[in-house]
C-alpha positions as CSV (number, residue, x, y, z in Angstrom):
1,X,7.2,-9.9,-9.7
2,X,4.1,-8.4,-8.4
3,X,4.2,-6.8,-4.6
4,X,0.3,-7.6,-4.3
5,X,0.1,-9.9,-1.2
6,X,-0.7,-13.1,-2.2
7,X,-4.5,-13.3,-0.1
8,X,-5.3,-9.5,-2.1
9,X,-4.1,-11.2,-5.3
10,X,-6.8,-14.1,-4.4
11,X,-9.5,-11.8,-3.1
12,X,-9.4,-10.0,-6.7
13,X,-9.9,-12.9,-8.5
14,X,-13.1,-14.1,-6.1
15,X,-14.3,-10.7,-6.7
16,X,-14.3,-11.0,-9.9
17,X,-16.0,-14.3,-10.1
18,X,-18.8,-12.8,-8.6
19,X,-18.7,-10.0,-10.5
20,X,-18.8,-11.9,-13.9
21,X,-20.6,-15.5,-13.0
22,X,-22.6,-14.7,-9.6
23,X,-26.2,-12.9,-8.4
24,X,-27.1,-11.4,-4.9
25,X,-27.8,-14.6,-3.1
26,X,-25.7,-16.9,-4.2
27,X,-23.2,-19.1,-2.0
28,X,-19.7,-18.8,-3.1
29,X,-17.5,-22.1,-2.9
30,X,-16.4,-23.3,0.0
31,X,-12.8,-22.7,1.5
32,X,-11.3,-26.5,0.7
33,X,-12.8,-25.5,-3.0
34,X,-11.3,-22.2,-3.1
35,X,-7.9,-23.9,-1.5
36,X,-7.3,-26.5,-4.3
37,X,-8.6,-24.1,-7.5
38,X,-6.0,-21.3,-6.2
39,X,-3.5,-24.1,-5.1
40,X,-2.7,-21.4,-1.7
41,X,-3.2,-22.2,2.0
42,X,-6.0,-22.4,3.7
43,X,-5.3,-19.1,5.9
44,X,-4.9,-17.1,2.9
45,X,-7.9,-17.9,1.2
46,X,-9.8,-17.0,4.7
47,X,-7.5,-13.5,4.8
48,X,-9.7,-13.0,1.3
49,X,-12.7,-13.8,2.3
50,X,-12.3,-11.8,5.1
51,X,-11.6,-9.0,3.3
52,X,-14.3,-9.7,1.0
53,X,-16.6,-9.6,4.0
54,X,-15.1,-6.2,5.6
55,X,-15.9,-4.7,1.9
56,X,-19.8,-5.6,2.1
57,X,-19.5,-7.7,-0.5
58,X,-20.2,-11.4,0.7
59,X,-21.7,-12.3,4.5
60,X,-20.9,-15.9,6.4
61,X,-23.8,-17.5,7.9
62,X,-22.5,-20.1,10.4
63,X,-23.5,-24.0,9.2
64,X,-25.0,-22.5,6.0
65,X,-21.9,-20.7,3.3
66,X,-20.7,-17.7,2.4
67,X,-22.7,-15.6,0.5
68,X,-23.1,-12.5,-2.5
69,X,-24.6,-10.0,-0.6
70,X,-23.6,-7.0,-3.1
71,X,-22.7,-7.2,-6.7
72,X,-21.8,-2.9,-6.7
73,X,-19.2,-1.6,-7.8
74,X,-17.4,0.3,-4.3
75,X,-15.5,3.2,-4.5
76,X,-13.1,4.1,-2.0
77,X,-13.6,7.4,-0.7
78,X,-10.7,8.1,1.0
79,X,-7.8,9.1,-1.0
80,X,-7.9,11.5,-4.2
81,X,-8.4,9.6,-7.4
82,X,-9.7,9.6,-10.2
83,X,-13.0,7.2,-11.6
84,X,-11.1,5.7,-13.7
85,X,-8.1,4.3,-11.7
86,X,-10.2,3.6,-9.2
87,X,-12.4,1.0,-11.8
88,X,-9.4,-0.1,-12.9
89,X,-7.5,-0.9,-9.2
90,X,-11.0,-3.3,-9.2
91,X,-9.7,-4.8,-11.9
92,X,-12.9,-3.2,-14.0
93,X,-13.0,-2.6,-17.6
94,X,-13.6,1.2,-18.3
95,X,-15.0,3.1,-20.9
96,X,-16.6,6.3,-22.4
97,X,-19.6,6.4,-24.3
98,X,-20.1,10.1,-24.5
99,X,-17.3,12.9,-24.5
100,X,-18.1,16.4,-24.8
101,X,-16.0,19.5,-23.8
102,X,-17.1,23.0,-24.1
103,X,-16.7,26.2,-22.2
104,X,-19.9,27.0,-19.7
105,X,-20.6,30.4,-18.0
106,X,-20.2,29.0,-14.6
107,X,-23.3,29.6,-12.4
108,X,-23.1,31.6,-8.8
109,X,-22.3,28.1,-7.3
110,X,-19.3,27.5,-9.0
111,X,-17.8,31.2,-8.6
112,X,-18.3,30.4,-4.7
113,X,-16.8,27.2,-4.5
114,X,-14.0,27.9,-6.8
115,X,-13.0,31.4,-6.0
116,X,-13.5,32.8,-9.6
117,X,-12.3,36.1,-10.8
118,X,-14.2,38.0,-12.8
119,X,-14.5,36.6,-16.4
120,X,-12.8,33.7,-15.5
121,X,-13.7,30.6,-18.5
122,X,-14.3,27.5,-17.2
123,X,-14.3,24.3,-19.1
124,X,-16.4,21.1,-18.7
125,X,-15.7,17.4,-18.9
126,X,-19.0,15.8,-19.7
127,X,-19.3,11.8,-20.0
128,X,-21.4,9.0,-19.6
129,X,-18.9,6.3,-18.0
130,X,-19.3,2.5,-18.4
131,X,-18.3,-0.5,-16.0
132,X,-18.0,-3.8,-18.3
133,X,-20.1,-2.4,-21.6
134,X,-22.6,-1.2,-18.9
135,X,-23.2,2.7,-18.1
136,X,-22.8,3.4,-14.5
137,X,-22.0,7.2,-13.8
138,X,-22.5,10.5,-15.5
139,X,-19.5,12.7,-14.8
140,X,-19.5,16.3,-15.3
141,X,-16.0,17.7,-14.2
142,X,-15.9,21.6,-14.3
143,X,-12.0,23.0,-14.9
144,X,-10.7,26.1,-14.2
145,X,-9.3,27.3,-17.5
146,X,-6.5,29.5,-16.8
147,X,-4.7,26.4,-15.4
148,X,-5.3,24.5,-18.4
149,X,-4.5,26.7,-21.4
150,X,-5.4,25.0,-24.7
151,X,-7.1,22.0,-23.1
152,X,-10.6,22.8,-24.9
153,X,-8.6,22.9,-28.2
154,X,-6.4,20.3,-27.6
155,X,-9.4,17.7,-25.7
156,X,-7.3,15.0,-24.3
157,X,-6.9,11.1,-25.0
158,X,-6.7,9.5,-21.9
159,X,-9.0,7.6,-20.2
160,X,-8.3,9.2,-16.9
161,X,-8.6,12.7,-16.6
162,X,-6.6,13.3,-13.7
163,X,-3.7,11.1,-15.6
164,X,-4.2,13.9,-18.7
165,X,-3.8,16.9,-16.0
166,X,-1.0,15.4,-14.5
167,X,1.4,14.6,-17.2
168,X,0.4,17.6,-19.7
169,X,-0.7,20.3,-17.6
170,X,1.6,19.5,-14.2
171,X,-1.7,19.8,-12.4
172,X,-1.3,17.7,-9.1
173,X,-4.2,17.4,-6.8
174,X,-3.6,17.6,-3.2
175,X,-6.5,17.5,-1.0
176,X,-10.9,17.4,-2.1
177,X,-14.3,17.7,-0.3
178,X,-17.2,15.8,-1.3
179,X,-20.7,15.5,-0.9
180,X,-23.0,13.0,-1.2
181,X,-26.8,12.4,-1.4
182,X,-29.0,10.2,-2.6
183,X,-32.3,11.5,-4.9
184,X,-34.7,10.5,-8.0
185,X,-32.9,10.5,-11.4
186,X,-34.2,13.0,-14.0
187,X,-35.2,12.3,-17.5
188,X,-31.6,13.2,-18.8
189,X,-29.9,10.5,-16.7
190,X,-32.2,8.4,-16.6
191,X,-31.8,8.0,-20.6
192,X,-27.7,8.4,-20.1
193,X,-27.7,5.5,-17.2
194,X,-30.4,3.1,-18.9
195,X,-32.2,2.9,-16.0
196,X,-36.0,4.0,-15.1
197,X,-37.2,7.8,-15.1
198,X,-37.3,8.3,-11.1
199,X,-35.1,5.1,-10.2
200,X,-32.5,6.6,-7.1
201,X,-29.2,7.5,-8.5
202,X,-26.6,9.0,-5.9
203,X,-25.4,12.6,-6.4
204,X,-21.6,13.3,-5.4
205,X,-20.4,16.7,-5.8
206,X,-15.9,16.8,-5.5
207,X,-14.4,19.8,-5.3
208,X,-10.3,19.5,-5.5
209,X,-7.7,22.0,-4.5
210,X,-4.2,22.4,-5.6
211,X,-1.6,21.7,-3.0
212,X,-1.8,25.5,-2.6
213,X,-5.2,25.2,-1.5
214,X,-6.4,26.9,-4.7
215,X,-9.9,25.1,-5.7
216,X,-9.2,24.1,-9.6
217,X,-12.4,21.6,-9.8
218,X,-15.7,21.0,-9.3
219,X,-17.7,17.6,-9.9
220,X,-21.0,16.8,-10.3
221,X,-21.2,12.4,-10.4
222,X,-24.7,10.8,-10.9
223,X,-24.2,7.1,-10.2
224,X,-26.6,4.1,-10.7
225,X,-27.4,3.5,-7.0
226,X,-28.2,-0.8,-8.1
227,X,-24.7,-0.8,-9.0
228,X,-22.4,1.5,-7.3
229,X,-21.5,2.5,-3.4
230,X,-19.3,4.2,-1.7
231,X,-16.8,3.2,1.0
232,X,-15.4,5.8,3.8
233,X,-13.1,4.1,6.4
234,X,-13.0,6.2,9.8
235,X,-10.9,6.2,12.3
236,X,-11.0,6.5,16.4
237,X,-13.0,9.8,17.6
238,X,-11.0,12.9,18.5
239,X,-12.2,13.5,21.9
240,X,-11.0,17.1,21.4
241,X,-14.3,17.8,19.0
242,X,-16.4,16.4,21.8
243,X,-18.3,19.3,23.4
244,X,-19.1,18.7,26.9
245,X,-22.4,19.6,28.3
């Protein structure tokens, strides 16, 4: 028996309605419709909707519908985990069209934000990752190799990354910092994403620290920017930050 409330269980499947069958514009069915195809209440089809709404995905216009405002794929940004699980907690289909893992000489950036010693390897992770058949993020995930013995050897099998780290190498990530902007794609990933030399792609750069507080990873994410987005909930200001003039 599934612990999903039932109204999350209902917003998937709208979700993925529109994900498969709908276009940016279009009026999903009405509440009575929704009520007799998923044979719940009322109340918990609006608790989807709602929740729909919240997520940016669909917008109610009073005496008119609801409708597809946003077909992208949202990530949540804030707990640690990985791309994969993340697709696959949005019921997506994941996949990897390119997988390549090779030892870099890692630049001045890299020894900064990862507190390399001296000839300390590190390994990279590079993949193009598709959503549904369809590419939507170049992922380049730089590892600290002395954490990972044998991992560029051994490669790994798993869809998820983190899943491989954390069942083979006992490597449990605790806490991450992030950055994101949004710029022009290059020719590179333009030709990875299948999208338009010069097209906006968003640029997310994670790096992820053991529960020591020992950085272990850096990542460099190009996403499509016509189908991905990313979703930070805040919380109430800390009035303690506020400087007074």
């Amino acid at each position: 028996m599934t612990n999903i409330p039932l109204y999350k269980q209902v917003k998937q499947k709208i979700f993925n309605e529109i994900n498969q069958c709908m276009k940016t514009g279009d009026v999903i069915p009405t509440e009575a419709e929704l009520e007799e195809k998923f044979a719940v209440s009322r109340i918990t089809i609006r608790k989807a909707i709602d929740e729909l709404v919240t997520d940016g995905y669909v917008e109610k216009i009073q005496g008119k519908g609801t409708f597809v405002i946003s077909t992208k794929i949202v990530q949540d940004a804030n707990s640690i985990t990985s791309w994969t699980e993340e697709m696959h907690l949005k019921g997506k289909k994941t996949k990897t069209k390119r997988l390549n893992i090779y030892e870099v000489k890692p630049s001045k950036k890299m020894k900064n934000k990862l507190r390399l010693h001296p000839n300390e390897k590190i390994i990279c992770v590079e993949r193009v990752r598709l959503v549904d058949e369809e590419p939507i993020a170049l992922m380049f995930n730089y590892l600290r190799e002395k954490y990972i013995s044998g991992f560029l050897k051994k490669g790994f099998t798993r869809e998820s990354l983190y899943e491989e780290l954390e069942e083979n190498y006992n490597i449990l990530l605790e806490e991450a910092d992030e950055q994101i902007r949004a710029r022009l794609a290059t020719d590179l990933e333009a030709s990875s994403l299948n999208i338009s030399p010069d097209d906006a792609v968003m640029h997310i750069t994670r790096t992820t620290y053991l529960p020591n507080g020992t950085p272990f990873e850096l990542v460099e994410l190009v996403s499509r920017s016509d189908k991905y987005e990313y979703h930070i909930k805040v919380s109430g200001r800390n009035r303690n930050r506020i400087i007074k003039e």
